[in-house]
Wavefront OBJ file of the C-alpha trace (Angstrom):
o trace
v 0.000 0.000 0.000
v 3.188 2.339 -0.785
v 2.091 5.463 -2.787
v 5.773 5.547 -4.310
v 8.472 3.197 -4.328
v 8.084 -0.972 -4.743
v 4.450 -0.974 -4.972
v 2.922 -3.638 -2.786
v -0.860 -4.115 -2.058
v -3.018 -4.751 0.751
v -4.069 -8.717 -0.173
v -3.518 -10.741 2.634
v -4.214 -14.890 2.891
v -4.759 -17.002 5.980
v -3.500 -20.648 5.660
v -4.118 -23.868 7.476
v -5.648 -26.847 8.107
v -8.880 -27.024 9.580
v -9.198 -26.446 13.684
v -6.178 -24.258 13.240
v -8.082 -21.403 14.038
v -8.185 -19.485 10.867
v -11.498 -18.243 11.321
v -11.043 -17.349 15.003
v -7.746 -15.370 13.643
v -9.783 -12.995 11.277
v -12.628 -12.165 13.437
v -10.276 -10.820 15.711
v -8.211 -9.308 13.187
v -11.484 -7.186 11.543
v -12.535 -6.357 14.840
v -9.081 -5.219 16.010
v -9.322 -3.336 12.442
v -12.289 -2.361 13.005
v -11.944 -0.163 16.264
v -9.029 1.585 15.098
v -9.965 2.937 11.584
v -13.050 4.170 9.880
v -13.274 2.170 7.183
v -15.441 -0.333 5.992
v -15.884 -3.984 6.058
v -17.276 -6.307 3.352
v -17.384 -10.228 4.833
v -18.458 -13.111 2.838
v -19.673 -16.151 5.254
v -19.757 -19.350 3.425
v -20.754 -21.531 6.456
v -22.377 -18.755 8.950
v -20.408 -19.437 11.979
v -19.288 -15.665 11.436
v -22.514 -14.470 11.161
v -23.508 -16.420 14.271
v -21.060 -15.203 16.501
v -23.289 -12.296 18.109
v -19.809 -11.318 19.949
v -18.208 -10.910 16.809
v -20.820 -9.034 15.031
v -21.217 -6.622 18.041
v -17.505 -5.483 18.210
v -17.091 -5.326 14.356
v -20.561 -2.823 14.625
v -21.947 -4.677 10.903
v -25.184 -5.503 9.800
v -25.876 -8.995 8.893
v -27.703 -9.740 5.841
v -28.661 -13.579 4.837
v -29.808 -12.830 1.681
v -32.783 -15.767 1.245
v -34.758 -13.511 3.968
v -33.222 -10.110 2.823
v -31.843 -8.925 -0.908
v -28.489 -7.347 -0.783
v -28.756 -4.028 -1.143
v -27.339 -3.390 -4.571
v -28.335 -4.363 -8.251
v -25.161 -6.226 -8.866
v -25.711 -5.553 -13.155
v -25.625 -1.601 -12.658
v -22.330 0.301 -13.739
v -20.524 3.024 -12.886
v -20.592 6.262 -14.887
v -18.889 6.268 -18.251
v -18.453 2.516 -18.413
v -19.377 1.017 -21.813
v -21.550 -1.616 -21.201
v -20.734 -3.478 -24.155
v -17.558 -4.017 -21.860
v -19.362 -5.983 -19.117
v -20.861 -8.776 -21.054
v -17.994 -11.100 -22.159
v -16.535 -11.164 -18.177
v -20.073 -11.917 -17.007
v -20.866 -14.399 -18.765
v -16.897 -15.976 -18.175
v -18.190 -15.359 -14.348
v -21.254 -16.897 -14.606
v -20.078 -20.085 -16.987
v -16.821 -20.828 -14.883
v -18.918 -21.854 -12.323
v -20.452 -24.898 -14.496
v -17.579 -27.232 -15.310
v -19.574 -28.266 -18.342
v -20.214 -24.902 -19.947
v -18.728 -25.104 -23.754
v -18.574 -22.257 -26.317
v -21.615 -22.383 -27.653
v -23.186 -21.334 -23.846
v -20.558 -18.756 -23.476
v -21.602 -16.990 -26.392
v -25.380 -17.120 -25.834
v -24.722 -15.839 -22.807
v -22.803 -13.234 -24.114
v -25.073 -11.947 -26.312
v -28.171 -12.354 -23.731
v -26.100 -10.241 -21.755
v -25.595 -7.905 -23.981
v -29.286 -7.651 -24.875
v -29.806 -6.737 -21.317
v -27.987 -3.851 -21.014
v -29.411 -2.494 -24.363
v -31.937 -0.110 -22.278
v -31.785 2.638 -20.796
v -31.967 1.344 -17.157
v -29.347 -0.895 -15.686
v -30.431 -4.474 -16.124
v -31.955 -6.755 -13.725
v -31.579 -10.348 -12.452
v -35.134 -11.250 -14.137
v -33.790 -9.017 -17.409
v -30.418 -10.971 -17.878
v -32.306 -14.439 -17.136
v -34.912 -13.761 -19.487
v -32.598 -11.858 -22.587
v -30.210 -15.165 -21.848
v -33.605 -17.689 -22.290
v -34.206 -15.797 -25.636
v -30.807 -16.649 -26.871
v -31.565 -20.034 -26.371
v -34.939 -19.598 -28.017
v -33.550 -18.182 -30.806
v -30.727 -21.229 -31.517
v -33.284 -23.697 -30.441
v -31.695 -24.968 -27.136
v -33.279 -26.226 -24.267
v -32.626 -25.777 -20.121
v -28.983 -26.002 -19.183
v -27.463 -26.027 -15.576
v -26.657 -22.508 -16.632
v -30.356 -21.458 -17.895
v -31.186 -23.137 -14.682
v -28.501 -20.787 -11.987
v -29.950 -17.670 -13.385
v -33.961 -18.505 -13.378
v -33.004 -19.272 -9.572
v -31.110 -16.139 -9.219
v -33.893 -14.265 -11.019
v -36.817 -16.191 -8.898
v -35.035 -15.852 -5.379
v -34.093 -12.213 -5.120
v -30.891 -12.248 -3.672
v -30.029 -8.427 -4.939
v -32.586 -5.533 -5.111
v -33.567 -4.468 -8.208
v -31.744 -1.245 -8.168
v -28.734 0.298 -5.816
v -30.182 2.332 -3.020
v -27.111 3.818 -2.000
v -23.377 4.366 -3.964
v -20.720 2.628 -3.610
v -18.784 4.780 -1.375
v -21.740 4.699 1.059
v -21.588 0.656 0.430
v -18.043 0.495 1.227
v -18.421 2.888 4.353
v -20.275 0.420 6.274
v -19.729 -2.839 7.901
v -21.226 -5.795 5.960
v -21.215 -9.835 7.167
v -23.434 -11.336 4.347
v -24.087 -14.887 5.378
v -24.191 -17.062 2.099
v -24.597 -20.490 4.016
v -28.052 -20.575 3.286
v -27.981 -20.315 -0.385
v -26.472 -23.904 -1.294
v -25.853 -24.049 -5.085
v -26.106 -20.280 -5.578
v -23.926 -18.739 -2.885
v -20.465 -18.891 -5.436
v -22.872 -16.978 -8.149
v -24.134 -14.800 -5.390
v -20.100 -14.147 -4.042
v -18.731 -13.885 -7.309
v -21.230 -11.221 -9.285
v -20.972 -8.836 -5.229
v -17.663 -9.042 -5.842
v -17.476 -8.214 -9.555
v -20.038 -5.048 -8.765
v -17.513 -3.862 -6.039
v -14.263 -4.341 -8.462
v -16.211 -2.459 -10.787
v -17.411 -0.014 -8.845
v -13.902 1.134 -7.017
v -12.044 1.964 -10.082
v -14.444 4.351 -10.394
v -14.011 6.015 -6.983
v -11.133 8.837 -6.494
v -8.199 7.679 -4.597
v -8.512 8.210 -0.622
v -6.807 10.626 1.043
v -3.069 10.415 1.787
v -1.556 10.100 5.548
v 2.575 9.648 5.592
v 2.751 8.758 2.070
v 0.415 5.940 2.384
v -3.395 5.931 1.449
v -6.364 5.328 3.611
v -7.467 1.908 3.357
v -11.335 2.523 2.355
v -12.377 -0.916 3.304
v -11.852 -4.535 3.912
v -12.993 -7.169 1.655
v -12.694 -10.354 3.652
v -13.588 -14.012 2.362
v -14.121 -16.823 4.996
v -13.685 -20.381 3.594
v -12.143 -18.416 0.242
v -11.183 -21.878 -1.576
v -14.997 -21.850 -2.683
v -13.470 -18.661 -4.711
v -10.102 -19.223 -5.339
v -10.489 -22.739 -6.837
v -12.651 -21.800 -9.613
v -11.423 -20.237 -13.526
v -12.659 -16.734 -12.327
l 1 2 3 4 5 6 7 8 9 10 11 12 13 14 15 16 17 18 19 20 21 22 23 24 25 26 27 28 29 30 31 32 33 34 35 36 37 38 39 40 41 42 43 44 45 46 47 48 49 50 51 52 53 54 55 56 57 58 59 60 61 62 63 64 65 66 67 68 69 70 71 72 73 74 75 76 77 78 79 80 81 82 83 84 85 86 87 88 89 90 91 92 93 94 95 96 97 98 99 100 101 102 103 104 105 106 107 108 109 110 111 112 113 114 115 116 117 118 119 120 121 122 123 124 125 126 127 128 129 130 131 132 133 134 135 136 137 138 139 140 141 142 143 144 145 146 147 148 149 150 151 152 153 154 155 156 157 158 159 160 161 162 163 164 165 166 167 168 169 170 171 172 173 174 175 176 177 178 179 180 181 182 183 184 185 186 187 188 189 190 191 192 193 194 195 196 197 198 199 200 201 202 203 204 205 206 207 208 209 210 211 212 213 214 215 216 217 218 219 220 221 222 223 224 225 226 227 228 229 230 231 232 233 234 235
């Protein structure tokens, strides 16, 4: 996080094998974050222990959303000002195929093109919009239900995101997040990966925080528990 110099970054990875404590070491290292610095935290919980720790949630001072009972509060699809939308489509649709192990060419590109469909009004596209611009791709070609047809009529039909972003993202990134994902079974990597796409997005397009000793401001923490469900796949 050097403004000059050997740049370095702020990406940090906890190791280990299970009962080493891994989880236990970055509760207390968000909460010790936490209380020292106003900045934001953004933690996915694959299994929910996090979320469940009421201790835990109480000293980090974050909301808890489980997103089967309560959207996330962003459309994940909206973009930042001045981004060409025809840009979005091809890494959305590499998103949403690397997480089917099956997904060939022919999928990629109808999902590239439904994708691209969606974004062709005015508004930012929704979940429902994507999942039905995608189905009339397959229409068109004459192809039937896929496992990937399938993972967006559920993410269409559950409403794991609002329909549009209530607040920007620097008010996102401001506050203190735990989204619980261990309720969502098959859906939870789609629901990870496209919250975390909408953030990546969404921070290039912020100015650069303010300066103290050379160093910037850390705006927030972006914190993955059980991140091999991430890491391991293409994306």
């Amino acid at each position: 996080n050097q403004e000059r110099g050997n740049q370095t970054n702020a990406n940090t990875r906890i190791v280990g094998q299970p009962g080493m404590g891994k989880s236990q070491f970055l509760m207390h290292l968000l909460a010790s974050a936490a209380t020292r610095a106003p900045l934001g935290v953004v933690l996915l919980d694959y299994k929910g222990d996090l979320a469940a720790n009421a201790r835990f949630v109480d000293a980090l001072g974050a909301k808890v959303v489980r997103p089967e009972r309560e959207p996330i509060p962003i459309n994940p699809f909206d973009l930042p000002p001045g981004l060409d939308e025809r840009l979005i489509a091809p890494g959305l649709a590499d998103t949403i195929a690397g997480l089917v192990t099956s997904a060939g060419d022919v999928q990629r590109d109808c999902l590239r093109k439904g994708i691209r469909a969606a974004y062709a009004f005015e508004r930012a596209p929704t979940a429902k919009d994507i999942q039905r611009a995608v189905e009339m791709e397959y229409a068109a070609r004459k192809r039937g239900p896929d496992s990937i047809s399938a993972m967006l009529e559920q993410l269409a039909d559950f409403g794991l995101f609002e329909t549009e972003t209530r607040m920007g993202p620097e008010a996102f990134l401001s506050r203190r997040w735990i989204f619980d994902l261990s309720g969502l079974q098959s859906l939870r990597e789609l629901a990870a990966f496209v919250l975390l796409e909408w953030i990546a997005r969404h921070v290039q397009s912020l100015p650069d925080t303010a300066q103290h000793q050379g160093l910037r401001r850390l705006r927030a923490l972006l914190a993955i528990d059980e991140a091999h469900h991430y890491l391991r796949r293409d994306r």
